[in-house]
MINU-202024 format. One record per atom (N, C-alpha, C, O): residue in one letter; x, y, z. Coordinates in steps of 0.2 Angstrom, whole numbers, padded with zeros to 4 digits, always signed. Atoms other than C-alpha are relative to their C-alpha. Layout:
BEGIN
AXYZ/...
END
This chain:
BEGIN
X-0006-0002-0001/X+0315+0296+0733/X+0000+0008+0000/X-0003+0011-0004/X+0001-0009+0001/X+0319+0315+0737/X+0006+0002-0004/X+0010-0001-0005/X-0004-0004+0003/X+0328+0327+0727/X+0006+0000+0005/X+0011+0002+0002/X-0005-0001-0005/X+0341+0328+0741/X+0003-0008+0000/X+0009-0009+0002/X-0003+0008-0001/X+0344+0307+0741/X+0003+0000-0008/X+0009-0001-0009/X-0003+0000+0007/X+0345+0307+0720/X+0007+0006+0001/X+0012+0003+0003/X-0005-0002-0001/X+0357+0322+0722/X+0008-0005+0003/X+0014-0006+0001/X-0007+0005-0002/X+0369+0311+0732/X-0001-0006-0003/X+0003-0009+0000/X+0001+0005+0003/X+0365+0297+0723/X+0004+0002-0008/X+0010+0000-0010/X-0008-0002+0007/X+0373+0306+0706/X+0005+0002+0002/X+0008+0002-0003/X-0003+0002-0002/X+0385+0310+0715/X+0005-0002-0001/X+0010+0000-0004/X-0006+0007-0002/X+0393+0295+0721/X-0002-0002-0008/X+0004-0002-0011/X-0001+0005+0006/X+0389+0287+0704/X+0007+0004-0004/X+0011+0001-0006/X-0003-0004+0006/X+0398+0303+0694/X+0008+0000+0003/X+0013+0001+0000/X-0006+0000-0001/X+0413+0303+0705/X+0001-0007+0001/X+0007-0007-0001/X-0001+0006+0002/X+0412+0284+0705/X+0005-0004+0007/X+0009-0008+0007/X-0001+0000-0009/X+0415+0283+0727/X-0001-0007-0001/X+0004-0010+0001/X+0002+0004-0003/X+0407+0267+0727/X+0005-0007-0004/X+0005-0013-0002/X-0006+0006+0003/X+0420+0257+0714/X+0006-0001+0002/X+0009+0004+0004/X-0007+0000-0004/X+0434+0250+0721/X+0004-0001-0005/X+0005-0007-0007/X-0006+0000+0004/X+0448+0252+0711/X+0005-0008-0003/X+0009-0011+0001/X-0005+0006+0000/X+0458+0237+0703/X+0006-0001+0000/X+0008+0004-0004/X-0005+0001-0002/X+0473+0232+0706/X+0006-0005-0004/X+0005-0008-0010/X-0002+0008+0004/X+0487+0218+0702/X-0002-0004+0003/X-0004-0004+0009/X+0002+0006-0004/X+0484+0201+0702/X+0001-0002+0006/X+0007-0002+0007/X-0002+0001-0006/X+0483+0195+0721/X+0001-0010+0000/X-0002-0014-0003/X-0001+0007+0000/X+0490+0178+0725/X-0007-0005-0002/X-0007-0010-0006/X+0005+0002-0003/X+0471+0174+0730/X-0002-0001-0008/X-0003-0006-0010/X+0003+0000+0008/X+0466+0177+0710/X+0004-0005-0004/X+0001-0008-0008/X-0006+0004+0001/X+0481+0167+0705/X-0003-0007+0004/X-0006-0011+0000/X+0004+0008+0000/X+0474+0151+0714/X-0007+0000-0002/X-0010-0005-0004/X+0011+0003+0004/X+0454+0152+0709/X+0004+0001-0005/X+0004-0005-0007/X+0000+0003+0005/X+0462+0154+0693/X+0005-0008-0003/X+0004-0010-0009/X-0001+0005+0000/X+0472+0138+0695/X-0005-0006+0002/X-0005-0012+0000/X+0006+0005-0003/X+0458+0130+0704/X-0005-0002-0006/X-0007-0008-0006/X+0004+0001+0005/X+0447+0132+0689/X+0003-0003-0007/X-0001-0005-0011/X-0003+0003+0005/X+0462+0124+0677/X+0000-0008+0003/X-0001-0013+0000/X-0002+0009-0001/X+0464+0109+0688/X-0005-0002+0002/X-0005-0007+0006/X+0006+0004-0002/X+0444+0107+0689/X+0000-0005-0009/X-0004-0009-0010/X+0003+0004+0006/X+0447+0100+0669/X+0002-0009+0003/X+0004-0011+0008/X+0000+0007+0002/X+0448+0082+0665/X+0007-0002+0001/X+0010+0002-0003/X-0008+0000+0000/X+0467+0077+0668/X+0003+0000-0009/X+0007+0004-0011/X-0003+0000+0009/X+0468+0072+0648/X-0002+0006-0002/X+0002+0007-0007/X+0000-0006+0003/X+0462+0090+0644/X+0004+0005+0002/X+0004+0010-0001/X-0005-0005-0004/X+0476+0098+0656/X+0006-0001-0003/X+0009-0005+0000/X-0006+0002+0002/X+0490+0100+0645/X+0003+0007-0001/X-0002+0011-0001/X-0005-0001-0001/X+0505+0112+0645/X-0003+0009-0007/X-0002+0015-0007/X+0003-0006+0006/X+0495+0123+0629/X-0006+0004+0004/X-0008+0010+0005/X+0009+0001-0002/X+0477+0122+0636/X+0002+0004+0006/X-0002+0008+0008/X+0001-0005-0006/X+0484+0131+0654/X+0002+0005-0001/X+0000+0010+0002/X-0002-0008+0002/X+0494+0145+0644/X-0005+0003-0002/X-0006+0008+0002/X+0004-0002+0003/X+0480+0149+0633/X-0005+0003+0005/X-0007+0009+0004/X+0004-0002-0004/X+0468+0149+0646/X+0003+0005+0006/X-0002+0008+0009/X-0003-0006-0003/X+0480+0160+0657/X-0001+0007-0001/X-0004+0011+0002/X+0001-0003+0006/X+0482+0170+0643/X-0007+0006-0003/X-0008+0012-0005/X+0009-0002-0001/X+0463+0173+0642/X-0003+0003+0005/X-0007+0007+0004/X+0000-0003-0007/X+0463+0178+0659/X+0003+0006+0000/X+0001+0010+0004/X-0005-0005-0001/X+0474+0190+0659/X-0001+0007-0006/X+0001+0013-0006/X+0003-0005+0006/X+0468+0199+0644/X-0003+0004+0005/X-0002+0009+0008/X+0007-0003-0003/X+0452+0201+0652/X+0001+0003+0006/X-0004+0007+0007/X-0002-0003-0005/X+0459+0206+0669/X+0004+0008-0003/X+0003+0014+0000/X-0003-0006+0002/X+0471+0220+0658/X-0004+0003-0003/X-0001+0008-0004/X+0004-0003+0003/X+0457+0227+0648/X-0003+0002+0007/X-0003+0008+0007/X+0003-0002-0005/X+0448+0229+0666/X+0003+0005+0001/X+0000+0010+0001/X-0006-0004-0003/X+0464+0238+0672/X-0002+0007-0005/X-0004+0012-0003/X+0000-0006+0006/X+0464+0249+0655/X-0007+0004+0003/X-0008+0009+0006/X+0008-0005-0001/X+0445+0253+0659/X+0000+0005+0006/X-0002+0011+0008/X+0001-0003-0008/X+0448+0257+0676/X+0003+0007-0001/X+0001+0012+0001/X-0004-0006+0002/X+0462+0270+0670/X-0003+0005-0004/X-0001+0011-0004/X+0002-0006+0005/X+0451+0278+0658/X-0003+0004+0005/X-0002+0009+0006/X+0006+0000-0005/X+0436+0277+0671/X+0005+0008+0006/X+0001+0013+0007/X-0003-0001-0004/X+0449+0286+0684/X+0004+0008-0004/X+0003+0013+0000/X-0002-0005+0003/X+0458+0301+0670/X-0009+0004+0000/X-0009+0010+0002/X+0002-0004+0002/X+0441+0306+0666/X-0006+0001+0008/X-0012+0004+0008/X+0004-0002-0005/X+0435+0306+0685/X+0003+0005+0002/X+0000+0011+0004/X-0005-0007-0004/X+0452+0317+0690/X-0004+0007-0003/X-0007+0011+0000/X+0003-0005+0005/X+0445+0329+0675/X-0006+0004+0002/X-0006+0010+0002/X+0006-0003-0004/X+0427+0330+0684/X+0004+0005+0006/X+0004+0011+0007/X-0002-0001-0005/X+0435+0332+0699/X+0006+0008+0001/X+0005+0013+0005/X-0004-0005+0001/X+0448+0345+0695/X-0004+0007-0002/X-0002+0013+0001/X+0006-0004+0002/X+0433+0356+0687/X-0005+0004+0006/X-0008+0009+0007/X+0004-0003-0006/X+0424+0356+0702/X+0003+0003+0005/X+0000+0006+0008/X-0004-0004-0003/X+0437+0362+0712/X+0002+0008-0001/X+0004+0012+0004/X-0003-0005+0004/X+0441+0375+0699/X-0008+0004+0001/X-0009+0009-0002/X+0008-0003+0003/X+0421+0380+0700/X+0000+0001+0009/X-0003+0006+0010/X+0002+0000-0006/X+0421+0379+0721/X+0007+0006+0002/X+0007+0007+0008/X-0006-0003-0001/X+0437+0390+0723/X-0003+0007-0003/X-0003+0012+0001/X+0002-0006+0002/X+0428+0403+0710/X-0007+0002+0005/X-0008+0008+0006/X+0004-0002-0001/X+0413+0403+0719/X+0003+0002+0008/X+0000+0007+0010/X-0004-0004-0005/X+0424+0406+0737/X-0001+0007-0002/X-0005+0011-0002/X+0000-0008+0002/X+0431+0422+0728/X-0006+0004+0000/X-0006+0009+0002/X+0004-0004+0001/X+0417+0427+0723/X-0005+0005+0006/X-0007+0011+0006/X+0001-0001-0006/X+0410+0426+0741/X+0003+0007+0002/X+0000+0013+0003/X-0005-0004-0005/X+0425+0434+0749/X-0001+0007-0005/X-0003+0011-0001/X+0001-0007+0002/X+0425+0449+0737/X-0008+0004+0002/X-0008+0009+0005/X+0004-0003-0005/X+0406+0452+0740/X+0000+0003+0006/X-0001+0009+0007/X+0000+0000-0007/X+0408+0450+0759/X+0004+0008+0000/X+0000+0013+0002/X-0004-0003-0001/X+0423+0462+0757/X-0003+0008-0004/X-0002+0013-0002/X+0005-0008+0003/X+0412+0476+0746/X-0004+0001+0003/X-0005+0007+0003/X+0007+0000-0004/X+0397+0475+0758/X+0002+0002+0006/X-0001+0006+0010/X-0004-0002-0007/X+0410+0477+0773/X+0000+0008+0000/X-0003+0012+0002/X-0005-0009+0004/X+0418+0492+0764/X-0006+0005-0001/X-0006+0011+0000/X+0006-0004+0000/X+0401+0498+0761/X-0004+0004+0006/X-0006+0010+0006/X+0003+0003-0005/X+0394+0494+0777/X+0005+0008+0006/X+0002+0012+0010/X-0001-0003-0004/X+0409+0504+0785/X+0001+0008-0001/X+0004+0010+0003/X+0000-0004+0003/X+0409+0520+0775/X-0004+0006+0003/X-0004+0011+0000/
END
């Protein structure tokens, strides 16, 4: 692996390109998760046993969400930084440029 493929390889991991963002539930999550209540036993499908296990789902889908949200503040952060470091380093350019002109045409 060359130093120019790692390079883009951290990257995409540090701005996090390659995650796709979660969302709300879509109908399609809504039936696999019914699909997998009405794989029990008829006698174990009862009116507790589908909230709970709703309930359980939903948890763990909204801790995803939470995650994503953390995952997403402390990407803006990176992201905002580097913007703030790629804008200083223009300036810095354009003033060089601008003293070496000035120099240049003296």
């Amino acid at each position: 692996m060359s130093i120019r493929k790692f390079g883009n390889d951290a990257l995409v991991l540090a701005l996090g390109i390659l995650v796709e963002p979660g969302g709300r539930l879509a109908l399609e999550t809504l039936n696999e998760l019914n699909e997998d209540v009405l794989q029990l036993p008829d006698d174990l499908i009862s009116e507790s046993v589908q909230q709970n296990y709703y309930r359980d789902r939903l948890e763990v889908w909204s801790e995803i969400l939470r995650t994503r949200g953390r995952l997403n503040k402390g990407k803006a952060a990176r992201l905002k930084i580097a913007q703030a470091l790629l804008a200083l380093g223009m300036t810095t350019v354009a003033f060089l440029l601008f003293v070496m002109i000035r120099t240049i045409l003296r």
